[in-house]
N, C-alpha and C positions, 0 to 999 in steps of 0.2 A: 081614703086615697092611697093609691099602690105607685109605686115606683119603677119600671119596668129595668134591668139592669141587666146585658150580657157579656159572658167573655167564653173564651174555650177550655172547654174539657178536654183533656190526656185521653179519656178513657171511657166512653159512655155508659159502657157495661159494667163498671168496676164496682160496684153493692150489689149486683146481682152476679158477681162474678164471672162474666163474660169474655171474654179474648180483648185486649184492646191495641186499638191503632197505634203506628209511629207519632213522633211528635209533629212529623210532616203534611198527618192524617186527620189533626183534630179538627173536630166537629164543633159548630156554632153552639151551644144549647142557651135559651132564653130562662129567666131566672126568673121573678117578682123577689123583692123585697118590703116589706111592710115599711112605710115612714115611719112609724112608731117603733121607740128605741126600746131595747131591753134593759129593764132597769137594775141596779143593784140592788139586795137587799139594805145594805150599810153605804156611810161613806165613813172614812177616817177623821177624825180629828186634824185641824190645819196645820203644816209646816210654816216651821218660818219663812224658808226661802223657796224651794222649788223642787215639789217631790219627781222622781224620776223614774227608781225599778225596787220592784217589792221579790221577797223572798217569804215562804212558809215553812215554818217547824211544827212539826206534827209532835205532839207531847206523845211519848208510849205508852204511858200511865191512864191517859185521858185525853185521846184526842179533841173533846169539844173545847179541852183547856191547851189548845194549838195557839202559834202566837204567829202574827204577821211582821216582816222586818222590813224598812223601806229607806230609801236612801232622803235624805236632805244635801240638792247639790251645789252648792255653794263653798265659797273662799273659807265660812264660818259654816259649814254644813258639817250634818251627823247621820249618824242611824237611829232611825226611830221605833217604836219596838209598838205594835196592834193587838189589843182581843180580837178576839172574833167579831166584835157587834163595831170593832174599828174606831176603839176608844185608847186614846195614845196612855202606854203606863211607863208615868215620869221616871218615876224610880229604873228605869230598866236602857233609857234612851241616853246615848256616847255622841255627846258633842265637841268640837274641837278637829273635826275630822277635815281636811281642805280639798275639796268638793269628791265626794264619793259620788260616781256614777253610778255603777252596777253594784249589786250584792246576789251573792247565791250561800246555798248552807249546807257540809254534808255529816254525817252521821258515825259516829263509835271511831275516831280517831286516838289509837296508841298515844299516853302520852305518860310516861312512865308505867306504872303499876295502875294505872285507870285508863279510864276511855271517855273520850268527850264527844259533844257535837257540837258545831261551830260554824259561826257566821265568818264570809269574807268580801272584801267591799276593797276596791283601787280609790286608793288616794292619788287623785290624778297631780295634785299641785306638788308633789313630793317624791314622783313614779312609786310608789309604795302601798304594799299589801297590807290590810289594818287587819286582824284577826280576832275573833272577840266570842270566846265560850258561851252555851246557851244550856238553860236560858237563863242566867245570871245574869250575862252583856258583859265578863269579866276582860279583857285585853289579855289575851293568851303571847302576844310580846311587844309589849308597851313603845310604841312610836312605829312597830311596822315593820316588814322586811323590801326593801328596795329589787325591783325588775328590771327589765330590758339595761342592765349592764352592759356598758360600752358602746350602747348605740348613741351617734350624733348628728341625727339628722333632724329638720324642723319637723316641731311635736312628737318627735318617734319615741321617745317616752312617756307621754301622758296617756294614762292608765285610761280608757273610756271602760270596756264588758268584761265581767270576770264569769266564769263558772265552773264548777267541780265536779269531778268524777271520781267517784267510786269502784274499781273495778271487780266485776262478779269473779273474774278467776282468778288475779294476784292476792284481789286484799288491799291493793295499793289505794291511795287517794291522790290527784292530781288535784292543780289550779290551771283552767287554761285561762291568758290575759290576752286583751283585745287594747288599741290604742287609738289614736286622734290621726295619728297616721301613721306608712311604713311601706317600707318595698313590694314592688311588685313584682319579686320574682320566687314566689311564695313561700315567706317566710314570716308571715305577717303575725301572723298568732304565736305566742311562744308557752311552751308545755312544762312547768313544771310539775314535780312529785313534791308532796305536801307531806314531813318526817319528823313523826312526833316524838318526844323522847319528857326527860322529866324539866328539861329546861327549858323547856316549849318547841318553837315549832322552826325547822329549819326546811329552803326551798333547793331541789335539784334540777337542773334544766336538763329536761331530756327531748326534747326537739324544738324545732322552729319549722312549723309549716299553713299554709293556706294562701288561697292567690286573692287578691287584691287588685279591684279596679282603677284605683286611683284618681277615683271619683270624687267621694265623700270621706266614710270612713266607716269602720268596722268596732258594732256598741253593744248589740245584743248577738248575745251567745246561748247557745241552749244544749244539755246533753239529755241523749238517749240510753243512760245506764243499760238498760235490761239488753238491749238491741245493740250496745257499742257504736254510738254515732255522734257526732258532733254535728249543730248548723249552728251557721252565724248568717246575719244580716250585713251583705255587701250594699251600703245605703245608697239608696237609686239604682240599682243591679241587678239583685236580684239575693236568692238564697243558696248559700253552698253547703256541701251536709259532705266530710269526712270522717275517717274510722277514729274513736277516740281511743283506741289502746296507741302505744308508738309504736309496739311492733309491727305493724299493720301495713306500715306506712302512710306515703303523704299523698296518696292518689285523690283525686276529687271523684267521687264518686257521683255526686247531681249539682244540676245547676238549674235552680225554678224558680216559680215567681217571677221570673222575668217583665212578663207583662200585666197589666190591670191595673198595677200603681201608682195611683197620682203623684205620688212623690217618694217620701224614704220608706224605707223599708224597716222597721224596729223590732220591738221585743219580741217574743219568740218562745212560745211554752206548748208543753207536749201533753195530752191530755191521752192515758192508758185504757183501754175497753177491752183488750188481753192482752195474754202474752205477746204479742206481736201487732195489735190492731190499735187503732187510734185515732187523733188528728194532730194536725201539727199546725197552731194558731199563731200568723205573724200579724202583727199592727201595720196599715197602712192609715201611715201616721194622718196624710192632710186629709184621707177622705173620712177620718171617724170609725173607720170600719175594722172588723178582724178578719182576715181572708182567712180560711179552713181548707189545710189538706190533708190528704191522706197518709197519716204514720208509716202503716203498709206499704206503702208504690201501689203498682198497679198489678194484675196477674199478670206473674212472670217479670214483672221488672218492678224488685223493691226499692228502685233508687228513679222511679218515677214517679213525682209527686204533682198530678194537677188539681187545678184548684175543685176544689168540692161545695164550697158556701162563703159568702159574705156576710158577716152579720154586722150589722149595726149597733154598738153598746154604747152608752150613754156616758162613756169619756169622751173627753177632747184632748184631743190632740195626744195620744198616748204614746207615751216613749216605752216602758215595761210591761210585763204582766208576769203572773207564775198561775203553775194550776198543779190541782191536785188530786185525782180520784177516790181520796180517802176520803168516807164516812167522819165528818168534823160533828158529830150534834145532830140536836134536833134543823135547825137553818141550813146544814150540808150537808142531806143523806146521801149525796151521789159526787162530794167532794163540791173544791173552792174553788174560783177563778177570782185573781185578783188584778186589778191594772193600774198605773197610774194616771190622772187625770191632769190636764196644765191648770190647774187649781188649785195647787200644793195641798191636793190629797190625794188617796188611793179609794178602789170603788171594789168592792165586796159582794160578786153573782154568786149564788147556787148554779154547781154544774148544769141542772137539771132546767134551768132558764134558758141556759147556750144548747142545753141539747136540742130540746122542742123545736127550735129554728134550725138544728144542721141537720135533724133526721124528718122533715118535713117531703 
């Protein structure tokens, strides 16, 4: 049994490279979808309370021995730390945390005479950043560094999306933090630099920007290292994508996804096929699905992103994901997709599963 499902395309020509229409111009195009869901290889071990958004560390040594990180988000919630086959290792998981939404993780952070990598996760009941070296799970500064200083408006500090950047040309590392709620007159996201030193890790605010519908709220965040871009999830809105260096400034550069969405709009991960090419996969949380766009834009306009595929994955109701084009092993020759499930676990694809269904 087949499911017949349409919406419109930006760009009809855009795989085969063709000129494409304004957004004024799009064309109807008819899809089929399979009923039959794509399944995970793995599922994770259960949380206690209510898993939410995962993160991947890629070992350098060995990538099959990558480890998955995932939030438990609760009063009494933690980080939880995955193998690859999504078997929880006790030893490695930091509970105590008062509910971590997001986590993201970036790489070779100064931090005296060494270099770390490291996980970061908002403690939303505390507005505070928990930091916590990998793969150890060490608390790089025990009880946190506090955000959104001096805001006092209702929930304008409760931490909801975090995610990091690494910049190819400074060197710098950023945290950008997302919250429950905040002004709409774009200044919603607030940018800090992340400054290592031998006494851990100290935060610099160097901007405040992104517009705000004042709808919902702003959870999943995603960056485009190679490309310098930022998108976040405006919930019921749609997707905004700004430059992540600050010199750049605070222009909104797209605004998509708009339509198709049964409801919110969620996690948000970038999946690399070059230097420039891609998909850019958001969670459209009520309908079970991951809508797929194009990394790229379209020719001639890289800040147009129509939708390319629906896929169907065998979570429910998923708030997170992360992906990653890196060779993990024999089970992820073509890289990991991970998501969370409202089953207080996280669900573990081979690339190579979500491919077959978006190059069809």
């Amino acid at each position: 049994m087949q499911q017949k499902i349409t919406w419109f395309l930006g760009c009809a020509g855009l795989m085969a490279g063709f000129a494409c229409s304004s957004p004024k111009e799009e064309t109807v195009s008819e899809v089929t979808i399979l009923d039959e869901k794509i399944k995970p290889l793995y599922v994770t071990g259960t949380l206690d309370h209510d898993s939410d958004d995962p993160a991947i560390w890629i070992n350098p040594a060995d990538p099959a021995q990558s480890l998955i990180v995932g939030t438990d988000k609760d009063s009494l919630g933690g980080l939880y730390v995955f193998d690859l086959k999504g078997n929880i290792i006790d030893s490695l998981v930091r509970k105590g945390i008062q509910r971590p939404n997001n986590v993201d993780i970036a790489y070779g952070l100064p931090l005296g005479s060494k270099t770390t990598d490291f996980a970061v996760t908002g403690e939303r009941l505390t507005s505070k950043l928990r930091f916590f070296s990998l793969p150890d799970m060490t608390e790089i500064n025990p009880g946190g560094i506090e955000v959104y200083e001096g805001e006092t408006g209702p929930e304008y500090k409760d931490l909801m999306g975090v995610a990091l950047y690494k910049s190819p040309a400074s060197g710098k590392t950023y945290v950008i933090a997302g919250r429950k709620n905040g002004p709409t007159d774009g200044s919603y996201l607030w940018q800090y630099e992340v400054i290592g030193s031998e006494k851990g890790i100290a935060l610099n605010l160097v901007r405040k920007f992104g517009n705000y519908s004042g709808k919902k709220e702003i959870e999943a965040i995603a960056v485009d290292a190679e490309l310098g871009y930022i998108y976040y999830s405006d919930e019921g809105v749609g997707v905004r994508k700004y430059y992540a260096e600050p010199e750049m400034g605070n222009e909104e550069l797209a605004f998509f996804a708009t339509e198709g969405f049964t409801d919110d709009h969620e996690g948000i991960s970038i999946y690399k096929t070059g230097p420039e090419t891609g998909y850019i996969l958001v969670s459209d949380q009520a309908a079970n699905v991951f809508q797929v766009f194009p990394r790229e834009g379209t020719a001639g306009n890289p800040h147009q992103h129509p939708v390319l595929k629906k896929l169907a994955l065998s979570t429910v109701s998923s708030d997170g994901s992360e992906v990653t084009n890196v060779a993990l092993g024999p089970d992820f020759p073509k890289g990991l997709f991970v998501a969370m499930s409202d089953d207080k676990t996280f669900q573990l694809y081979s690339w190579e599963d979500l491919a077959k269904s978006i190059e069809k």
